[in-house]
C-alpha positions as CSV (number, residue, x, y, z in Angstrom):
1,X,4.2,-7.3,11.4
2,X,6.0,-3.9,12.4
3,X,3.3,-2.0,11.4
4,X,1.9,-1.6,14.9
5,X,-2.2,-1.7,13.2
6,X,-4.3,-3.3,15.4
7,X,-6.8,-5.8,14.4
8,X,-9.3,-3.4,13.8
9,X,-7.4,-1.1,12.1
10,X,-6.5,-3.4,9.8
11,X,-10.0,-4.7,9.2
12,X,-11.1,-1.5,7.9
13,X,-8.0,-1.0,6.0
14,X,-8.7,-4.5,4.1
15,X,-12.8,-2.9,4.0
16,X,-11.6,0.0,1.7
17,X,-8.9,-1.4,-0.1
18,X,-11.3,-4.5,-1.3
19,X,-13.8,-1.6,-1.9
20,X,-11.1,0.1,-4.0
21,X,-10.1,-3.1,-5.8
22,X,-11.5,-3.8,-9.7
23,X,-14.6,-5.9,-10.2
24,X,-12.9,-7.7,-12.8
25,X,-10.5,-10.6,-12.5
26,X,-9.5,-13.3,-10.1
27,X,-9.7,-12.3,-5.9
28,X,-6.3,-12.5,-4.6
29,X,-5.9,-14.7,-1.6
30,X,-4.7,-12.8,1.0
31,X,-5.1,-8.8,0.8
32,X,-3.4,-8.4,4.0
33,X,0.1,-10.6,2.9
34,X,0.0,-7.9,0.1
35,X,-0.4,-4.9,1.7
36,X,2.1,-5.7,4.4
37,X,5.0,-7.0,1.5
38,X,4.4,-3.6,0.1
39,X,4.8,-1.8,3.8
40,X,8.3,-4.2,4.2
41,X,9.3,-3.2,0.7
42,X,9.3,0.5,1.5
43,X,10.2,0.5,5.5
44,X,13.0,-1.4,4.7
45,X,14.0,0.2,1.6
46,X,15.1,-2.9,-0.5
47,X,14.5,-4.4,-3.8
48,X,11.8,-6.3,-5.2
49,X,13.4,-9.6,-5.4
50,X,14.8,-8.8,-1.6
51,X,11.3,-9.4,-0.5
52,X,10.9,-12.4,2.5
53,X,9.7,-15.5,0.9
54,X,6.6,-15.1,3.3
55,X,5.1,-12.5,1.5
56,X,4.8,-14.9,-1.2
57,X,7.6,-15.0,-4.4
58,X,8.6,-11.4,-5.0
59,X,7.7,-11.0,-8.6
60,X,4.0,-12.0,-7.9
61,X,4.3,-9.0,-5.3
62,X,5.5,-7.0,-8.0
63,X,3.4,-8.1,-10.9
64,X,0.2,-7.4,-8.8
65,X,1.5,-3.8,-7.7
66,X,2.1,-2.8,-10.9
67,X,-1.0,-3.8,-12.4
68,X,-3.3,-2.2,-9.3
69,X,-1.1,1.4,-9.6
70,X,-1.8,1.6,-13.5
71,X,-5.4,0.7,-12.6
72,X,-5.9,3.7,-9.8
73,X,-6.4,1.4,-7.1
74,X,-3.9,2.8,-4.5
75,X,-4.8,6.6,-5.6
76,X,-8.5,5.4,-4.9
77,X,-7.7,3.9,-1.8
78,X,-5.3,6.5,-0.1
79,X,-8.4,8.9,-0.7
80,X,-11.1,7.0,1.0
81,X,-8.5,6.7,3.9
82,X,-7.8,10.6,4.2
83,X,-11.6,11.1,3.8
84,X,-12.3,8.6,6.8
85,X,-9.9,10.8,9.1
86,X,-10.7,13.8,11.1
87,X,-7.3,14.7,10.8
88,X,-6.3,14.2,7.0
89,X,-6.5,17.9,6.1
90,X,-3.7,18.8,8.8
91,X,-1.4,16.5,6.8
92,X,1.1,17.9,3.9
93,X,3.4,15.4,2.0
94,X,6.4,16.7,0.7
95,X,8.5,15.1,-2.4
96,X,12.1,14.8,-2.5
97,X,12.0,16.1,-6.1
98,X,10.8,19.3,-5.3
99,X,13.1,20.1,-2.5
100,X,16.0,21.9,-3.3
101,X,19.7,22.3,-1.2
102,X,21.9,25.4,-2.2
103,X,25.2,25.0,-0.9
């Protein structure tokens, strides 16, 4: 896929996001598929149901983002990341909402 992981890298990435996951419900099959339909759906900017048959049928994609972001799990895992890396706290994000342009 385009995001240039290696191996490695994505084997602790699938560590802490199965770490991050709920302890109830069915396992997904493939954690990876996921997590690389949800880096095509925002690289590439398009729409849910523009998602590559490959990642699996879009609305599945959709159904199990939704139900892991009203559970905590990405907030959960984006934190065990930063707190892995030597290099987090150097790191500011800024939202287009708060940005202003005066003419």
């Amino acid at each position: 896929m385009s995001t240039k992981m290696s191996e490695e890298d994505w084997g602790n990435a699938l560590l802490v996001f199965r770490a991050c996951l709920p302890r109830r419900g069915r396992k997904a099959a493939d954690d990876r598929r996921f997590l690389e339909a949800l880096h095509f759906f925002t690289v590439e900017n398009v729409r849910w149901r523009a998602l590559p048959k490959e990642y699996g049928h879009w609305n599945s994609v959709w159904k199990r983002f939704d139900r892991l972001s009203k559970a905590g799990v990405f907030e959960a895992f984006f934190d065990t990341l930063a707190a892995m890396s030597p290099s987090a706290h150097l790191i500011q994000m800024f939202d287009s909402t708060i940005v202003r342009a005066h003419v």
